[in-house]
PyMOL CGO cylinders between C-alpha atoms (Angstrom):
from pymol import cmd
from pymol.cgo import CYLINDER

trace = [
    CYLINDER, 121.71, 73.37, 208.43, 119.30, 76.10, 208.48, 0.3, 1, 1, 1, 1, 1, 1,
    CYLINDER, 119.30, 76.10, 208.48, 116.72, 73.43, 206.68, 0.3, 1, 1, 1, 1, 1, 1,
    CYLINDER, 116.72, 73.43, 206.68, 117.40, 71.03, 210.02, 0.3, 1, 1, 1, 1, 1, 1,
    CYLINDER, 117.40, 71.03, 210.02, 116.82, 73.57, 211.86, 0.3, 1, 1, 1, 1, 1, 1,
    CYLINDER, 116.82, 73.57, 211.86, 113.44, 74.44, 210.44, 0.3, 1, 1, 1, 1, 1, 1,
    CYLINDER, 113.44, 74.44, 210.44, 112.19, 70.73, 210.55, 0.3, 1, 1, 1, 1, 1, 1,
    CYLINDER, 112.19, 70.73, 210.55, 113.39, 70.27, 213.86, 0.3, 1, 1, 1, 1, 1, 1,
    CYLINDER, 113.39, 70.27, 213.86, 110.87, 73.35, 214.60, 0.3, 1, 1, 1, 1, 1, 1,
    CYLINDER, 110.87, 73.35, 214.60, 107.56, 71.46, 213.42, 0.3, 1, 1, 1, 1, 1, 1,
    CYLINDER, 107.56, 71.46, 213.42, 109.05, 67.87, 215.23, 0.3, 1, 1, 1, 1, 1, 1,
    CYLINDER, 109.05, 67.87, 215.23, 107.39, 65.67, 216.51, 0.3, 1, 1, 1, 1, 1, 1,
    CYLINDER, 107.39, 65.67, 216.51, 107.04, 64.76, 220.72, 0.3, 1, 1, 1, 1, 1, 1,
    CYLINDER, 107.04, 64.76, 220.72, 109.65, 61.96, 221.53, 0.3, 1, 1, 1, 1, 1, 1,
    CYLINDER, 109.65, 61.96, 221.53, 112.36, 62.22, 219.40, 0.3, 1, 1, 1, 1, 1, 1,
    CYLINDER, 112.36, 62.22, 219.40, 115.60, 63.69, 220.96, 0.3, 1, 1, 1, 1, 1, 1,
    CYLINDER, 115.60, 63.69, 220.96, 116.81, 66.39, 217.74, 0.3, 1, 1, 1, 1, 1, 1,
    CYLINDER, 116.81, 66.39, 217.74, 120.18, 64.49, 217.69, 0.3, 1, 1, 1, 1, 1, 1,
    CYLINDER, 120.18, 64.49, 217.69, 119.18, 61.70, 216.87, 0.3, 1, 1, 1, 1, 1, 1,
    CYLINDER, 119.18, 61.70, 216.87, 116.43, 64.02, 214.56, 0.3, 1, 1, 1, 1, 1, 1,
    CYLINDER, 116.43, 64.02, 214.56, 119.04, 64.82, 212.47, 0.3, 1, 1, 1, 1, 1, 1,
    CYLINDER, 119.04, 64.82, 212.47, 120.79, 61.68, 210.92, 0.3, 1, 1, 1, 1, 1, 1,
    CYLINDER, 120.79, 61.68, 210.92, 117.57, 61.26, 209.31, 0.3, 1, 1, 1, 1, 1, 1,
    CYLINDER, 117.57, 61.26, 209.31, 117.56, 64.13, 207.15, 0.3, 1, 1, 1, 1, 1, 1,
    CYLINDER, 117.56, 64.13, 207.15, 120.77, 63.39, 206.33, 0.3, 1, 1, 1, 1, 1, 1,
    CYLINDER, 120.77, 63.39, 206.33, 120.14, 60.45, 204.80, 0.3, 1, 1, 1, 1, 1, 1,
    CYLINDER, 120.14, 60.45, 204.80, 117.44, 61.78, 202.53, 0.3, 1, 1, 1, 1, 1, 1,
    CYLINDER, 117.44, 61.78, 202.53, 119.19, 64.25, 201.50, 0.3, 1, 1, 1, 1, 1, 1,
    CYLINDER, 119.19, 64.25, 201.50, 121.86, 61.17, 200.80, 0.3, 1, 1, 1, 1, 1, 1,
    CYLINDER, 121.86, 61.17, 200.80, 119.32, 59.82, 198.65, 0.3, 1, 1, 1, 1, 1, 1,
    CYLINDER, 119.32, 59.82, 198.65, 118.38, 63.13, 197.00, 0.3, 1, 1, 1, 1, 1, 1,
    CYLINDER, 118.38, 63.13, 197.00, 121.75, 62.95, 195.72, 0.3, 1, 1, 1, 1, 1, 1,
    CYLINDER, 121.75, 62.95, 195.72, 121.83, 59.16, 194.41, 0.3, 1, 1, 1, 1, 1, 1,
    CYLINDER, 121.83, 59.16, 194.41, 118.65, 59.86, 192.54, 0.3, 1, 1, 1, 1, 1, 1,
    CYLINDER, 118.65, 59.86, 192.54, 120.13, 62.83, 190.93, 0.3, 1, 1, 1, 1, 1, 1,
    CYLINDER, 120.13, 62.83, 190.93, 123.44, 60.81, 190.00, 0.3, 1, 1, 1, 1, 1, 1,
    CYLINDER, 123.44, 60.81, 190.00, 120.88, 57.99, 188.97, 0.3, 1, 1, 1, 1, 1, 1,
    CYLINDER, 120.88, 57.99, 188.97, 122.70, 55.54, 191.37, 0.3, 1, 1, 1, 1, 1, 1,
    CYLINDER, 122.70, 55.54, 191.37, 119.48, 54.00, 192.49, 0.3, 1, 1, 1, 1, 1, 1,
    CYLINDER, 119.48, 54.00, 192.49, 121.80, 50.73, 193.80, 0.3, 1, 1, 1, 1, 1, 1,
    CYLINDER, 121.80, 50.73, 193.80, 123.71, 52.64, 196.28, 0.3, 1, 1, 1, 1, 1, 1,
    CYLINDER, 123.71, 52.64, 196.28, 119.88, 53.82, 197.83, 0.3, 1, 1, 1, 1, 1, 1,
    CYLINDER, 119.88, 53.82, 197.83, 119.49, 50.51, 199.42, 0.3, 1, 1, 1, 1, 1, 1,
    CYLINDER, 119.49, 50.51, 199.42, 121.94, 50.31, 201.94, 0.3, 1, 1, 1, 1, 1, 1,
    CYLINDER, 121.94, 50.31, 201.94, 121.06, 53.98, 203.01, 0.3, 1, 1, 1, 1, 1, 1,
    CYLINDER, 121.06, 53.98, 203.01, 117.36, 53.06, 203.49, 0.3, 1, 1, 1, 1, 1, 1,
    CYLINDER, 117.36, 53.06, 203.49, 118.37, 50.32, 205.16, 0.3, 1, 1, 1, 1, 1, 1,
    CYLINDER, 118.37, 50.32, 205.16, 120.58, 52.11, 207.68, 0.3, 1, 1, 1, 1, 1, 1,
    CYLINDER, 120.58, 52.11, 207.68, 117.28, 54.56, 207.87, 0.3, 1, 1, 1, 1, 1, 1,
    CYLINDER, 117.28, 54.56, 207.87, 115.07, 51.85, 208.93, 0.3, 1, 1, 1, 1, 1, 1,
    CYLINDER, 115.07, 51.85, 208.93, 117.73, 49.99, 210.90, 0.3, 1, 1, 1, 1, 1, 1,
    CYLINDER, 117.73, 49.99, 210.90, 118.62, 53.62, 213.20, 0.3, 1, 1, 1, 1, 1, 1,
    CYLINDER, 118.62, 53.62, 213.20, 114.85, 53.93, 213.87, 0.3, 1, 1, 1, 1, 1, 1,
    CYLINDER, 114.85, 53.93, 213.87, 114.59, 50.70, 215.32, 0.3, 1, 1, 1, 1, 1, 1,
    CYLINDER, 114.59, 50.70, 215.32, 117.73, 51.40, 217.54, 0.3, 1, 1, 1, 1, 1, 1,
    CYLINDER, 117.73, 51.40, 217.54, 116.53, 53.86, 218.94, 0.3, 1, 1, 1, 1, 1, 1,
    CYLINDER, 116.53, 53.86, 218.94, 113.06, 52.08, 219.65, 0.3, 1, 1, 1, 1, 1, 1,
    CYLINDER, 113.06, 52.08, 219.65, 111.03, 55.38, 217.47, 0.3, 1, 1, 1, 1, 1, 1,
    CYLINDER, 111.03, 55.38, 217.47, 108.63, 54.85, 214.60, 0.3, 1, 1, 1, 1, 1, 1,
    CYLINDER, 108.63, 54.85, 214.60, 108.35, 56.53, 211.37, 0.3, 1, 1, 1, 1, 1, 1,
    CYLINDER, 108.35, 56.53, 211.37, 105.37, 58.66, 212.13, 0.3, 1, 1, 1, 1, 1, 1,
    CYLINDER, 105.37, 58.66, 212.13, 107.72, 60.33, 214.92, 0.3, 1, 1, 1, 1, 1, 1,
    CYLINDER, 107.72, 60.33, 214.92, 109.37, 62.33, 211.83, 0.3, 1, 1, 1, 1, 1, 1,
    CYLINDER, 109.37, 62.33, 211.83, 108.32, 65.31, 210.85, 0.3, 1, 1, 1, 1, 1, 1,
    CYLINDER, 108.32, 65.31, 210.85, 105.76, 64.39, 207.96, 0.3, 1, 1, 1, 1, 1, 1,
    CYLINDER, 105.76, 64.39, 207.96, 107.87, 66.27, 205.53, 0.3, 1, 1, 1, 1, 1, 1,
    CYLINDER, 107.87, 66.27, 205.53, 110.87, 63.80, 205.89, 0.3, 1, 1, 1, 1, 1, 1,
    CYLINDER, 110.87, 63.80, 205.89, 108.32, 60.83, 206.15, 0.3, 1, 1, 1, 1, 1, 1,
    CYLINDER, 108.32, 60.83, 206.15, 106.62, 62.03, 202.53, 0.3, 1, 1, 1, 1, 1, 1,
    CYLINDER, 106.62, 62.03, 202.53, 110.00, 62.55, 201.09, 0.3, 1, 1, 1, 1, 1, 1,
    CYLINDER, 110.00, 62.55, 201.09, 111.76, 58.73, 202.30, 0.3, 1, 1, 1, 1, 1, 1,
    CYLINDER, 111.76, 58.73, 202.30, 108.36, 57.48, 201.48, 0.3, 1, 1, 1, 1, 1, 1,
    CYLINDER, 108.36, 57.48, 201.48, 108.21, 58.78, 198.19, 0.3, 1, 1, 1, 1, 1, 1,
    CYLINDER, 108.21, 58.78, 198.19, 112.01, 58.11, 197.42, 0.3, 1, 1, 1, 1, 1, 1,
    CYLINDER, 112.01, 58.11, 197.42, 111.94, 54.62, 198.67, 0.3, 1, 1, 1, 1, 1, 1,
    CYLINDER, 111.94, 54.62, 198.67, 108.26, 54.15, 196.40, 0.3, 1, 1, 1, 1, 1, 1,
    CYLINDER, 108.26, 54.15, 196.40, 110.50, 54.66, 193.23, 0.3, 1, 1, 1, 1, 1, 1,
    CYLINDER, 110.50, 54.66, 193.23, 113.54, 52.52, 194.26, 0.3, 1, 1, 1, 1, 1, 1,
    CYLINDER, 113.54, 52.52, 194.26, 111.09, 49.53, 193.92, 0.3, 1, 1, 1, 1, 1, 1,
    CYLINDER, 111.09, 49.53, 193.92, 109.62, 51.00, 191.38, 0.3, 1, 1, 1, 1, 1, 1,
    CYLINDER, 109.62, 51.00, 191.38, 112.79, 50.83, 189.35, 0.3, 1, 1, 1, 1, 1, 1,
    CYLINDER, 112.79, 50.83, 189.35, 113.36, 47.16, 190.79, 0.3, 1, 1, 1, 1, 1, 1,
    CYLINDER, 113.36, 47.16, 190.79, 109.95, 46.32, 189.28, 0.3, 1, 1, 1, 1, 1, 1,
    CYLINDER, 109.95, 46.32, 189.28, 108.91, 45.20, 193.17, 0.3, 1, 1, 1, 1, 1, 1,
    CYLINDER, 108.91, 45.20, 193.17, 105.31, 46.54, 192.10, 0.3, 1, 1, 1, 1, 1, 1,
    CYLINDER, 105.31, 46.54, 192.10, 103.55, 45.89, 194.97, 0.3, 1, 1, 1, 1, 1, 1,
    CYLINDER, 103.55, 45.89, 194.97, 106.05, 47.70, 197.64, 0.3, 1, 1, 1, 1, 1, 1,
    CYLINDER, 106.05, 47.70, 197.64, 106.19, 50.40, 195.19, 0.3, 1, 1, 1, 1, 1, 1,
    CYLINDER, 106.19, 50.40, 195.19, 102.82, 50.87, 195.45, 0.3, 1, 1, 1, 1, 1, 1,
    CYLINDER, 102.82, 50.87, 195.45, 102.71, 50.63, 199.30, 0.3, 1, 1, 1, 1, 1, 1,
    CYLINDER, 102.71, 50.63, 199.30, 105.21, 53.30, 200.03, 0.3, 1, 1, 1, 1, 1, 1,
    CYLINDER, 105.21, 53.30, 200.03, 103.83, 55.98, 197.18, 0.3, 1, 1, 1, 1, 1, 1,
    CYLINDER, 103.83, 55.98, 197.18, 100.59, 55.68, 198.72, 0.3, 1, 1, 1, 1, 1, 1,
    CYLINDER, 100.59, 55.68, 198.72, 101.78, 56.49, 201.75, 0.3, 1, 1, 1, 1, 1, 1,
    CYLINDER, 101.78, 56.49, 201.75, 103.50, 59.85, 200.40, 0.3, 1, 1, 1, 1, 1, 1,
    CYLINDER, 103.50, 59.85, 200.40, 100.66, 60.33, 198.89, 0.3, 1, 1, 1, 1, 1, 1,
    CYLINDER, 100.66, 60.33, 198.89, 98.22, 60.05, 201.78, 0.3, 1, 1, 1, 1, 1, 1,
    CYLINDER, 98.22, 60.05, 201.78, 100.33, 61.98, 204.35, 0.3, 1, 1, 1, 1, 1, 1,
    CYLINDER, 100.33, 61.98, 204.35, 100.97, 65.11, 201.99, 0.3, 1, 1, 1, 1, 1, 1,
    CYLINDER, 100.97, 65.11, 201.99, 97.15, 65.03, 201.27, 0.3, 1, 1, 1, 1, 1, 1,
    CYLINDER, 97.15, 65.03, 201.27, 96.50, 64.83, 204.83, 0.3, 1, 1, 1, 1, 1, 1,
    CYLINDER, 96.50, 64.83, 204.83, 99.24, 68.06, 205.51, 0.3, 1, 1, 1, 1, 1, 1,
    CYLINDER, 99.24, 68.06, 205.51, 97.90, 69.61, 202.71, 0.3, 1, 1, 1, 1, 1, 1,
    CYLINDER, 97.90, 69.61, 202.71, 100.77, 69.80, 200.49, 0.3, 1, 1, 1, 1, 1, 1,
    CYLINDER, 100.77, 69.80, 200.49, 100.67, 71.67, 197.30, 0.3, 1, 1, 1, 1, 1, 1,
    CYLINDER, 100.67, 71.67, 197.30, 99.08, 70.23, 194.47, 0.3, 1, 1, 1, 1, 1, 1,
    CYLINDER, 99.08, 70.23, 194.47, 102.22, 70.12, 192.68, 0.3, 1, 1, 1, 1, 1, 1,
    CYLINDER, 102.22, 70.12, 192.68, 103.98, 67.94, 195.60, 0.3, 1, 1, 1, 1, 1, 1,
    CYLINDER, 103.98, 67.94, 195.60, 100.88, 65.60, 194.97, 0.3, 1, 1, 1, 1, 1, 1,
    CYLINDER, 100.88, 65.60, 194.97, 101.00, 65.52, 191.57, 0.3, 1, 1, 1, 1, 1, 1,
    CYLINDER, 101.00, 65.52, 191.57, 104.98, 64.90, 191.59, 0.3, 1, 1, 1, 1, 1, 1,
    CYLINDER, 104.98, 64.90, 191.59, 104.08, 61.35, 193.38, 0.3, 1, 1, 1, 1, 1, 1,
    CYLINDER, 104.08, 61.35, 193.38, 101.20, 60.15, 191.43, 0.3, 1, 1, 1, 1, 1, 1,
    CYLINDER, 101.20, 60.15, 191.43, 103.31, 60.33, 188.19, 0.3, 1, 1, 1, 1, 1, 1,
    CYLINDER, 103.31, 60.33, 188.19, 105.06, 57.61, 189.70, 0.3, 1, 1, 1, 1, 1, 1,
    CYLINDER, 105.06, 57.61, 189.70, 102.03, 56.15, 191.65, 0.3, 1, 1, 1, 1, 1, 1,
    CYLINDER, 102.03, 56.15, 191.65, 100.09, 55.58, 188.45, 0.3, 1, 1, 1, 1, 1, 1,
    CYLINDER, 100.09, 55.58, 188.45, 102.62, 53.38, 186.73, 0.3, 1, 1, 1, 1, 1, 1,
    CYLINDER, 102.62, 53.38, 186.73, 102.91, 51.52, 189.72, 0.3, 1, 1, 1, 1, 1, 1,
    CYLINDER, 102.91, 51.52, 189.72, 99.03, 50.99, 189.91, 0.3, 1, 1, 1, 1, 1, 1,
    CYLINDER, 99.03, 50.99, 189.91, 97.94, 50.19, 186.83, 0.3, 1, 1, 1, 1, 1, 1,
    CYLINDER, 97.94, 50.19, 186.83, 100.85, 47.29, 186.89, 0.3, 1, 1, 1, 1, 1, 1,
    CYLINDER, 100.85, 47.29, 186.89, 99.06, 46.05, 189.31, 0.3, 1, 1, 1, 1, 1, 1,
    CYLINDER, 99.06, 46.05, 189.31, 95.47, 46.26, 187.11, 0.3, 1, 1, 1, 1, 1, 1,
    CYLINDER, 95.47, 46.26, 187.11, 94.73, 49.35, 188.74, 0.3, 1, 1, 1, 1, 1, 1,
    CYLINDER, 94.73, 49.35, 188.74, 93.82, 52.65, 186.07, 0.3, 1, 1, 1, 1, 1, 1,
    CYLINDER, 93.82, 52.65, 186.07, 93.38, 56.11, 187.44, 0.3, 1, 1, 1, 1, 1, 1,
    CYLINDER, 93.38, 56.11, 187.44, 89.77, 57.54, 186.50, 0.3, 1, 1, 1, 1, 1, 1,
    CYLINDER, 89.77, 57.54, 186.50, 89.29, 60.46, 183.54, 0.3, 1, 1, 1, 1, 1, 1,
    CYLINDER, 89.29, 60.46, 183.54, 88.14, 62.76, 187.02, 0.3, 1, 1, 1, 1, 1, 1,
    CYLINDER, 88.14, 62.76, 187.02, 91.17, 61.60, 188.85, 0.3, 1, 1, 1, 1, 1, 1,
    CYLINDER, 91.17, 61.60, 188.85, 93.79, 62.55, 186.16, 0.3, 1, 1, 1, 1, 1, 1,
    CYLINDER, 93.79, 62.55, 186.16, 91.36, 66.04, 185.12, 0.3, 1, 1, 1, 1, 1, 1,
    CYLINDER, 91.36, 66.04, 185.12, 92.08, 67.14, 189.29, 0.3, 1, 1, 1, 1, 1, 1,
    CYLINDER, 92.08, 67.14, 189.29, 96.03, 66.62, 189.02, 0.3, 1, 1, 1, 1, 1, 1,
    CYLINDER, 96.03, 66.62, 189.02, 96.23, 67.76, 185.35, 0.3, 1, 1, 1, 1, 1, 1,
    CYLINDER, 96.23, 67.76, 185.35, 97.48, 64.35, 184.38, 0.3, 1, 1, 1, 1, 1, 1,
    CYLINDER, 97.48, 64.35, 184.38, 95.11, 63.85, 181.38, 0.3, 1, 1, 1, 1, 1, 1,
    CYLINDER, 95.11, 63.85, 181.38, 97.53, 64.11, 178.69, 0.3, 1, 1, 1, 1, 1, 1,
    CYLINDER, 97.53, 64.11, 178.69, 100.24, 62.05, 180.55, 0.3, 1, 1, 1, 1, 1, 1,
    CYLINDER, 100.24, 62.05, 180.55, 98.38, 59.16, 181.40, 0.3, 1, 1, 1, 1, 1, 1,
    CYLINDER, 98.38, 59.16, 181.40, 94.79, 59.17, 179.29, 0.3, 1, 1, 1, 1, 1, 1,
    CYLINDER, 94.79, 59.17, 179.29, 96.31, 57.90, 176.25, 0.3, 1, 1, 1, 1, 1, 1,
    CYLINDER, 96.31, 57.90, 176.25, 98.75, 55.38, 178.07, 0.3, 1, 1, 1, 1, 1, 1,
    CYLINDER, 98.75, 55.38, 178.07, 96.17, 53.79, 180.00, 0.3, 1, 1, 1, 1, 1, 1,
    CYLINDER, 96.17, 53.79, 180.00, 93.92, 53.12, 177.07, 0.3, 1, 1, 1, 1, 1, 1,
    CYLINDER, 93.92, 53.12, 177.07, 96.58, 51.71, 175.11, 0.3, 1, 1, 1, 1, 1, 1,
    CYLINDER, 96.58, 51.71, 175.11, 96.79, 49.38, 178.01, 0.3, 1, 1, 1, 1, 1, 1,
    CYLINDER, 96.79, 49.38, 178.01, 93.67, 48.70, 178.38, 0.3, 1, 1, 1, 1, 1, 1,
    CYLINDER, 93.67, 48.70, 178.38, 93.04, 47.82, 174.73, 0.3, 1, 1, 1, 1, 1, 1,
    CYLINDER, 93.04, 47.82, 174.73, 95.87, 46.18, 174.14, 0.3, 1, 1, 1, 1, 1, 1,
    CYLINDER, 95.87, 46.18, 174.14, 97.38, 48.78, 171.71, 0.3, 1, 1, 1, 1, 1, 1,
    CYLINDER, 97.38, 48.78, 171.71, 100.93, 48.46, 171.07, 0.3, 1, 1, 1, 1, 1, 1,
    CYLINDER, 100.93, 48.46, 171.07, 101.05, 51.43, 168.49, 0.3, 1, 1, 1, 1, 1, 1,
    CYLINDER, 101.05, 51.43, 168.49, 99.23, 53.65, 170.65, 0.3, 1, 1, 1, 1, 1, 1,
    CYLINDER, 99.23, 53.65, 170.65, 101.41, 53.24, 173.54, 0.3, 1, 1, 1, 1, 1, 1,
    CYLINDER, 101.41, 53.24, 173.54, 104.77, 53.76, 171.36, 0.3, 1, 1, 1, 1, 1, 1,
    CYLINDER, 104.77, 53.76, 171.36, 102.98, 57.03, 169.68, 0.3, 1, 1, 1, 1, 1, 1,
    CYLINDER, 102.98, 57.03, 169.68, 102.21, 58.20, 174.00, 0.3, 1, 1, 1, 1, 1, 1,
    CYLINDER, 102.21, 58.20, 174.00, 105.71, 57.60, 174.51, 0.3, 1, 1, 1, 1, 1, 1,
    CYLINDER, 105.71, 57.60, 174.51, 106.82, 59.20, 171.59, 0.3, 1, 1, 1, 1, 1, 1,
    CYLINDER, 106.82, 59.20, 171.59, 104.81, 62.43, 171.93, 0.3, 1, 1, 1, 1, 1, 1,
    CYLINDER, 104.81, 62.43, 171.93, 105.16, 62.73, 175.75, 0.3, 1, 1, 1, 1, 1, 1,
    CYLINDER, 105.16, 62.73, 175.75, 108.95, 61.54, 175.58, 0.3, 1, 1, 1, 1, 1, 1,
    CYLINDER, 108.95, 61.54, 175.58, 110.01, 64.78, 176.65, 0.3, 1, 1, 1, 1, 1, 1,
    CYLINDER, 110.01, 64.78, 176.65, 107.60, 65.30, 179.67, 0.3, 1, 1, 1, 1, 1, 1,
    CYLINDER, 107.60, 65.30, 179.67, 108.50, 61.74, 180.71, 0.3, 1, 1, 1, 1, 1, 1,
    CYLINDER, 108.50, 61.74, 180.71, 112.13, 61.82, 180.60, 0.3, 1, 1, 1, 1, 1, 1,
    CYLINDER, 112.13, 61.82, 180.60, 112.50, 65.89, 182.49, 0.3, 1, 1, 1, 1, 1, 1,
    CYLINDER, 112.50, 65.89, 182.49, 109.91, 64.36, 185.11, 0.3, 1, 1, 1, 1, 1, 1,
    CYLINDER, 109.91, 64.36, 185.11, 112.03, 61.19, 186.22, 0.3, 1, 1, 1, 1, 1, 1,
    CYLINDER, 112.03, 61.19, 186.22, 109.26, 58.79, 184.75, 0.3, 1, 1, 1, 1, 1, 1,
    CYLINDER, 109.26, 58.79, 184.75, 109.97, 57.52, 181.09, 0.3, 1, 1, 1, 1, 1, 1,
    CYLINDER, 109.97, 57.52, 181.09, 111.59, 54.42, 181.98, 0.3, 1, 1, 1, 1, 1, 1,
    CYLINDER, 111.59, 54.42, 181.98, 108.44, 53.55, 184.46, 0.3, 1, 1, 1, 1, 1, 1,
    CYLINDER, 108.44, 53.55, 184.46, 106.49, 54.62, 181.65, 0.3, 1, 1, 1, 1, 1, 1,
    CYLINDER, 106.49, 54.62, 181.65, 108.19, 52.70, 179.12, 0.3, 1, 1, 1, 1, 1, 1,
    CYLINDER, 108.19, 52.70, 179.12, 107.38, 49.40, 181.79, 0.3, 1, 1, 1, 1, 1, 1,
    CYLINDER, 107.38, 49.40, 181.79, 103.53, 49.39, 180.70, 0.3, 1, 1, 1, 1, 1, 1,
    CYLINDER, 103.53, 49.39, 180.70, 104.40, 47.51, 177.06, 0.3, 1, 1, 1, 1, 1, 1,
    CYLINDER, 104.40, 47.51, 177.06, 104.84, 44.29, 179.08, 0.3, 1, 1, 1, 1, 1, 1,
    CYLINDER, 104.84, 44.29, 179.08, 100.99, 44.73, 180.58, 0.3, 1, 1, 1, 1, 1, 1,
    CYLINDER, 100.99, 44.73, 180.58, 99.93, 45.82, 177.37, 0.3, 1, 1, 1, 1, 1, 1,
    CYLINDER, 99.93, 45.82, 177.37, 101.10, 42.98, 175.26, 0.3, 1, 1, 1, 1, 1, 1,
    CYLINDER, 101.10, 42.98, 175.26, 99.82, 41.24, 178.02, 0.3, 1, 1, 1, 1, 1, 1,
    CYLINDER, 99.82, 41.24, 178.02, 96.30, 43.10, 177.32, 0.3, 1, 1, 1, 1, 1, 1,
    CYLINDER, 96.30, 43.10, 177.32, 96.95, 42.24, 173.56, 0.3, 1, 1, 1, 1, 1, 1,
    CYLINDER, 96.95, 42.24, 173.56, 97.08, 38.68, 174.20, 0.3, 1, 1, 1, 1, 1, 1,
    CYLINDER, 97.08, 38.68, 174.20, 94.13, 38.47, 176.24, 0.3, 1, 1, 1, 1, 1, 1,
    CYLINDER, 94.13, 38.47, 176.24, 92.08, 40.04, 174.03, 0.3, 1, 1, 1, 1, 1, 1,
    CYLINDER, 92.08, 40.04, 174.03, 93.27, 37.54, 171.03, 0.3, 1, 1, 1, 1, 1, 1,
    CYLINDER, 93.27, 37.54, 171.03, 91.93, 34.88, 173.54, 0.3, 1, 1, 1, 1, 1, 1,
    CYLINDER, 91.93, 34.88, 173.54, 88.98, 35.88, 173.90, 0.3, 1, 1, 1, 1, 1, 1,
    CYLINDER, 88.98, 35.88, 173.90, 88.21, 37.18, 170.15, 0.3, 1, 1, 1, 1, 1, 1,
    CYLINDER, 88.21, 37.18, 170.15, 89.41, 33.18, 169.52, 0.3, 1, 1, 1, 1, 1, 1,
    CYLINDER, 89.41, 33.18, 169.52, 87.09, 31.77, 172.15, 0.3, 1, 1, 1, 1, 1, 1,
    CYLINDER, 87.09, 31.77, 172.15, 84.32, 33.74, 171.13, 0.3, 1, 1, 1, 1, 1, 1,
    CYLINDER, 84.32, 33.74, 171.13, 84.64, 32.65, 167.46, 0.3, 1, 1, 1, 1, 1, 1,
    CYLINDER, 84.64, 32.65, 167.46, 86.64, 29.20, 167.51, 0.3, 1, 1, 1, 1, 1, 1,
    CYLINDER, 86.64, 29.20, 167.51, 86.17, 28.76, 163.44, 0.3, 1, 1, 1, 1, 1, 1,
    CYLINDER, 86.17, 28.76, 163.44, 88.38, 31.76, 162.63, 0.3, 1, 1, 1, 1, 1, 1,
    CYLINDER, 88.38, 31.76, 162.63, 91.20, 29.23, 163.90, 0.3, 1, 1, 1, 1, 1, 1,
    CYLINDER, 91.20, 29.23, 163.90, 90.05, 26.37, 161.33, 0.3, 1, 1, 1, 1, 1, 1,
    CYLINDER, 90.05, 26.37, 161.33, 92.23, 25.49, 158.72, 0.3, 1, 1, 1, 1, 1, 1,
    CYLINDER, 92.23, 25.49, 158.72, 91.19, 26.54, 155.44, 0.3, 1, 1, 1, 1, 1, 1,
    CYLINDER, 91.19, 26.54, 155.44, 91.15, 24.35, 152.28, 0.3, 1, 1, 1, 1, 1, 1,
    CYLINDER, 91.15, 24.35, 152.28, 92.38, 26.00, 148.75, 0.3, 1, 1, 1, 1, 1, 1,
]
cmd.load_cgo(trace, "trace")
């Protein structure tokens, strides 16, 4: 209760605290499901998150920002896990932008762009060598991204095979492990190409 109480402190105008308080109650709800790594039982709690706001006519940016970068966040890698890329991506950003705009510890930041990234670069979006230098992210991502870029199978099983560790105690491996799809996908592409560029390597050779 004593946590309540401190958000309730830094609330926002025009939300009555009772009705404050179910909300942090069901992230903390959620905290617990992604511990337990029941992501399925999440739904119906962010549902009844969403459904209370609308009851009681308030919006999402009424919460303190804390509680809206933590359902945010939360809610980011329950599609993420779903493989619903695109509302993955739309909720991470959103953590991501209002703890950069509060000025949230780096570590908070970083903690959301390890799931961010995964999410982005299924979508053909790869983070910059500046971008993954600022969050010390380089030897997480680097090597994954240009195994996806180019296509490399190998190099993507050796990434996830020397940063298995770091992946799995962070909550990301199995997002991670998602980026062999795009990267056979990459693979294939390039075979395409190297095919349409040089069309005889596909003619039938006489013995």
């Amino acid at each position: 209760m004593n946590r309540v109480n401190q958000l309730l402190k830094t609330q926002k105008q025009g939300l009555d605290s009772r009705k404050f308080a179910q909300f942090y109650i069901h992230v903390r709800i959620v905290r617990l499901y992604f511990k337990l790594n029941n992501y399925k039982l999440c739904k119906a709690i962010f549902e009844t998150f969403e459904q209370s706001l609308t009851r009681i006519g308030a919006e999402i940016s009424q919460l303190p920002s804390e509680l809206t970068v933590v359902f945010c966040f939360f809610k980011g890698r329950y599609h993420l896990y779903n493989n619903e890329m695109q509302k993955a991506r739309l909720h991470l950003r959103s953590a991501l932008q209002i703890s950069q705009e509060n000025g949230e510890s780096l570590p908070n930041q970083q903690k959301i762009l390890r799931f961010l990234i995964p999410a982005e670069m299924q979508t053909g979006k790869f983070p910059s060598d500046e971008m993954l230098e600022a969050y010390s992210l380089t030897q997480e991502f680097q090597g994954v991204r240009e195994a996806c870029l180019n296509g490399d199978i190998k190099m993507l099983e050796d990434q996830l095979e020397t940063n298995m560790q770091s992946f799995i105690s962070s909550g990301i491996y199995l997002a991670v492990e998602k980026m062999r799809h795009l990267t056979l996908r990459n693979l294939f592409k390039q075979i395409a190409l190297d095919i349409q560029a040089s069309p005889e390597t596909m003619q039938p050779k006489e013995y």
